[in-house]
C-alpha positions as CSV (number, residue, x, y, z in Angstrom):
1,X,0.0,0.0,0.0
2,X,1.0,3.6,-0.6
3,X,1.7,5.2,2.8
4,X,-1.0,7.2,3.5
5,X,1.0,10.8,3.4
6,X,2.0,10.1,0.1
7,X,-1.1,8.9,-1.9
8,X,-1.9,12.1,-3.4
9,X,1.4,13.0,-4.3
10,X,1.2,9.4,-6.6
11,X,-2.5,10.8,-7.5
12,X,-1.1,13.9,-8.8
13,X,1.9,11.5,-10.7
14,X,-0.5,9.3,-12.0
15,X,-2.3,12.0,-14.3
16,X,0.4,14.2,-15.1
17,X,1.6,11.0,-16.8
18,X,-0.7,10.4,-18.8
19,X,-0.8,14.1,-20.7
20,X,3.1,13.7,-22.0
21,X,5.8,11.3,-23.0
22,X,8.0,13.0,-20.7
23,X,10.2,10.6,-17.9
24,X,8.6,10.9,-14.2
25,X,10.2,10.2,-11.5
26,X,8.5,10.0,-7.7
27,X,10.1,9.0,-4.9
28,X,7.0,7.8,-1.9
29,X,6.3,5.4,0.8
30,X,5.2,2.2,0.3
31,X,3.8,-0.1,3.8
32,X,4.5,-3.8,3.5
33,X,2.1,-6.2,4.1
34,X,4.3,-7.1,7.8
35,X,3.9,-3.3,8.5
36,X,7.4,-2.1,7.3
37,X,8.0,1.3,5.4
38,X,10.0,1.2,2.3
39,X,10.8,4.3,0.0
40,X,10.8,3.6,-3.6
41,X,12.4,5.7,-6.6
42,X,9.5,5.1,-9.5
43,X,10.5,6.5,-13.2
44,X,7.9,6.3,-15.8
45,X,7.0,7.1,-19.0
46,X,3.9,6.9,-21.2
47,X,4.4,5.4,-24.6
48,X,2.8,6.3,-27.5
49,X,2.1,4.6,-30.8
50,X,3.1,6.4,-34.2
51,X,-0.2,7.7,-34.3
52,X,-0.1,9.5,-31.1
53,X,-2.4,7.0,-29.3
54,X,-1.7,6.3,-25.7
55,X,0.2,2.3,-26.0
56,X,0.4,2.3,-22.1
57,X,2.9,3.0,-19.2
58,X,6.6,2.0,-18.8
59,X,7.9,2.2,-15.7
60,X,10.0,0.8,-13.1
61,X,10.7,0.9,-9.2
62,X,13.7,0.6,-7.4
63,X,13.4,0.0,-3.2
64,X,15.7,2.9,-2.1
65,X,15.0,2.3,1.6
């Protein structure tokens, strides 16, 4: 789960996005399932086909804890 103080700093992430094919990064807070707090470096990108439809979302996380 996203740590509660951070969930609308990924909302905010989440549709700015989707408008450009820019790289993202975020870092938040993410609470295991046994309770612990682990920070996470998140880059994404939207991809986009040659006829400028959204294809979906690259992205990757890295545990930065």
């Amino acid at each position: 789960l996203i740590h509660p103080e951070d969930q609308e700093k990924w909302r905010t992430h989440s549709h700015a996005k989707l408008e450009n094919d820019e790289v993202v990064p975020i870092e938040f807070r993410l609470i295991t399932k046994s309770g612990e707090t682990r920070w996470i470096h998140h880059v994404c990108r939207t991809v986009f086909a040659s006829d400028g439809r959204n294809r979906g979302v690259r992205g990757s996380n890295r545990d930065i804890t």
